[in-house]
N, C-alpha and C positions, 0 to 999 in steps of 0.2 A: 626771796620769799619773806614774809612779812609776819611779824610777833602780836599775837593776840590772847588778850583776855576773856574767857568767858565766864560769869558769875551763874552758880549754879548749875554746874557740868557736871553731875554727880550723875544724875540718869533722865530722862525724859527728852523733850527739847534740846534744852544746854550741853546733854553728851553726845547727841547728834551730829549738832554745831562741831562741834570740837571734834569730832574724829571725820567727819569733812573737810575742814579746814585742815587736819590731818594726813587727810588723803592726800591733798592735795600739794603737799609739800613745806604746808608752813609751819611754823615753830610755837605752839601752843602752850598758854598758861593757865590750869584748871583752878578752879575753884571750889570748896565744902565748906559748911559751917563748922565740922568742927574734925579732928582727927581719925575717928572710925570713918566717916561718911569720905574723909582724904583717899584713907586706902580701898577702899570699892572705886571711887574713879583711877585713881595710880594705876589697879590692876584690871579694870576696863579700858583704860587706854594708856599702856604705858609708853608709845611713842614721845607723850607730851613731853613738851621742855622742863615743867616744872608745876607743882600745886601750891598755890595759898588757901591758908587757913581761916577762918575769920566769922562770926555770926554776925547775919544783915539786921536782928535785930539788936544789937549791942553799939549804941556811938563808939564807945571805947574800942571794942572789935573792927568796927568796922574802921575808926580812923588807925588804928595799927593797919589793919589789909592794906589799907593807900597806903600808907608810909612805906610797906613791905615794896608795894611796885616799884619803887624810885629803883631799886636793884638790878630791873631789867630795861631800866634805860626807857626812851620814848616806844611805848608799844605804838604800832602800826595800826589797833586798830583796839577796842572795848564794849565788848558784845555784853548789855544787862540783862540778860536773862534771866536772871533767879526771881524768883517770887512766891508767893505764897497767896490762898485763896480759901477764908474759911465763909463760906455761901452760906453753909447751915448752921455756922455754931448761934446760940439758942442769947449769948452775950456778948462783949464785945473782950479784947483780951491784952491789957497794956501789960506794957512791955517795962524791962528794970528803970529803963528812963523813962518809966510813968507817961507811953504814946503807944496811941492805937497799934499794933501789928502790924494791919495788912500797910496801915501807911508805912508806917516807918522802914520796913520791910522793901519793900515797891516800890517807892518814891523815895523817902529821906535818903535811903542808903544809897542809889545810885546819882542822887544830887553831891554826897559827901567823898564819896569815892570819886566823883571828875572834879571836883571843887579841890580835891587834896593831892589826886594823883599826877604824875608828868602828864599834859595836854598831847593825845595820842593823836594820830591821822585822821581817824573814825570813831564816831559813838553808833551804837544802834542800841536805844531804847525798845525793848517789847512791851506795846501797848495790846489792842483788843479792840474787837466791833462794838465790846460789851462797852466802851468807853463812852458809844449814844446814850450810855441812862445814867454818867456819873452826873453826880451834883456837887461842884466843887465849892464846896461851904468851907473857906478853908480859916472860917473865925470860930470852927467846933468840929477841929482835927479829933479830937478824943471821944468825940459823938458822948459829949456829957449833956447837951441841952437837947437833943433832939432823939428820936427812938432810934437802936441800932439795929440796923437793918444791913446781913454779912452779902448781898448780890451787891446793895448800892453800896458799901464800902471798897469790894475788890472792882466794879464798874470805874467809881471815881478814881482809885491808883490808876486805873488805866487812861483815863483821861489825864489825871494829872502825868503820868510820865511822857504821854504824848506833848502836850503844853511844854514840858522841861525840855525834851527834845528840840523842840523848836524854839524857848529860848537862848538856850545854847546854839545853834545854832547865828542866832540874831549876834548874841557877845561873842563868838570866836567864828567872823568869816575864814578863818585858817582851817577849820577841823570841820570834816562830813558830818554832822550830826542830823539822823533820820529816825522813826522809828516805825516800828512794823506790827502788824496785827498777823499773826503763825496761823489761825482762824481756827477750830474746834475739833482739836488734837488729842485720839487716843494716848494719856498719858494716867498718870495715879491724878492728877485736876483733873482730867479732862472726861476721861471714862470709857471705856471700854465699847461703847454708842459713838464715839466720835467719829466724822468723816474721813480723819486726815493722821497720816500716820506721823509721828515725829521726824522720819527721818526725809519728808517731804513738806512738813513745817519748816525744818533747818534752811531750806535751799535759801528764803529768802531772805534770814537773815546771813548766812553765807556771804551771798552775793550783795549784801548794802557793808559788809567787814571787807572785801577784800575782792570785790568786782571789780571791770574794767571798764564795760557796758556806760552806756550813757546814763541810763537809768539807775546804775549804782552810784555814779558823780557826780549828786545831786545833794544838796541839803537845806533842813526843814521844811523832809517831805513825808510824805504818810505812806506806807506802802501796803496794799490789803486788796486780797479777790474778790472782794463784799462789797456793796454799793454804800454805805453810811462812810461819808468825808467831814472829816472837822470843818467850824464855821471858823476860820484864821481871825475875824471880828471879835468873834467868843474867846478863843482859846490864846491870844496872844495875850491878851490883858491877866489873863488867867498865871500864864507862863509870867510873868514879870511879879507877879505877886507872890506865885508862891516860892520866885528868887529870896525875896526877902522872907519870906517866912521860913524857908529852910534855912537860911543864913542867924536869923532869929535865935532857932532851935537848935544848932549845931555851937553857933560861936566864928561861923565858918563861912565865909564871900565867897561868891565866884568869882576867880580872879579874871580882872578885865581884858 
């Protein structure tokens, strides 16, 4: 059985993930941003092999959390799930390293964490359908020139971690990298109106961590019950850009 990462395993989605993967006999490493939020997952799922610490919005945070995995050797598999989604907030809301949230959050962090941790078997990026209306402007990450607008900010994370997805993929034909849209999941984002319950969101990232199926043994593909498919024309050029633009912002390459 096989050792996995989930970011963001504290409750919704990301604890779902984890106590399926659980179930099912693998060896699981949770994740919280910060020590209170540790122990609600611990004692939600204390099967797991082990929790890290770390806030996704913090470079500093976040490049300790990588450094932290080297501990556990090549995990088998690195599920991003964690993120954040402020739709309605009225401004935009940077963060100690002076960068938008929801980016930095939803994309920087999960570009910095593979860029820094051991090269695992699998990536699965959680993307979104919502990624049809991101606009990836990524020459006014901090939305200082243009109005902020919190749908099109958490849309484009999504699109951009789709793009990272796939170029990852393109630099490491060794490692599955895919990412997934869970689609409109009663969760605290998602709302109480949603179709789909989390613990039937999980299945699909589940099965692209640690499937056997043909359909899991694929990489830099998109997976989603919804008819909106990325234009690979649009979105690879995209991926290769915002390689260097997170490598820019962090100090930090993806190693080739």
């Amino acid at each position: 059985m096989g050792s996995i990462l989930v970011t963001g395993s504290v409750d919704g989605i990301g604890r779902w993930t984890a106590a399926q993967l659980l179930a099912r006999g693998h060896r699981v490493v949770l994740h919280a941003r910060n020590e209170e939020r540790a122990a609600v997952a611990k004692a939600a799922l204390p099967a797991a092999e082990a929790i890290v610490v770390g806030d996704l919005a913090s470079i500093e945070e976040t490049t300790a959390l990588a450094r932290s995995l080297s501990g556990f050797g090549r995990l088998d598999a690195v599920v991003h799930n964690a993120g954040i989604a402020r739709l309605d907030a009225p401004a935009r809301e940077l963060t100690r390293d002076g960068l938008e949230s929801t980016f930095q959050v939803n994309v920087l962090a999960p570009y910095l964490l593979t860029a820094l941790s051991p090269r695992p078997g699998r990536l699965v990026f959680v993307s979104s359908a919502m990624a049809a209306d991101g606009v990836p402007d990524l020459t006014d990450l901090r939305y200082d020139a243009r109005p902020w607008n919190g749908v099109e900010a958490y849309s484009t994370s999504k699109l951009l971690d789709l793009a990272l997805a796939f170029a990852v993929a393109r630099r490491w034909p060794d490692v599955l990298s895919n990412a997934v849209d869970p689609g409109w999941v009663r969760t605290r984002m998602g709302g109480d109106a949603a179709p789909t319950s989390p613990d039937d969101a999980a299945r699909a990232q589940v099965r692209l961590a640690v499937g056997t199926e043909p359909d899991a043994l694929v990489s830099g593909d998109y997976v989603s019950d919804r008819d909106w498919r990325p234009e690979r024309g649009r979105i690879d050029p995209v991926g290769d850009e915002l390689l260097v633009r997170c490598a820019e912002l962090t100090g930090v390459g993806l190693p080739g």
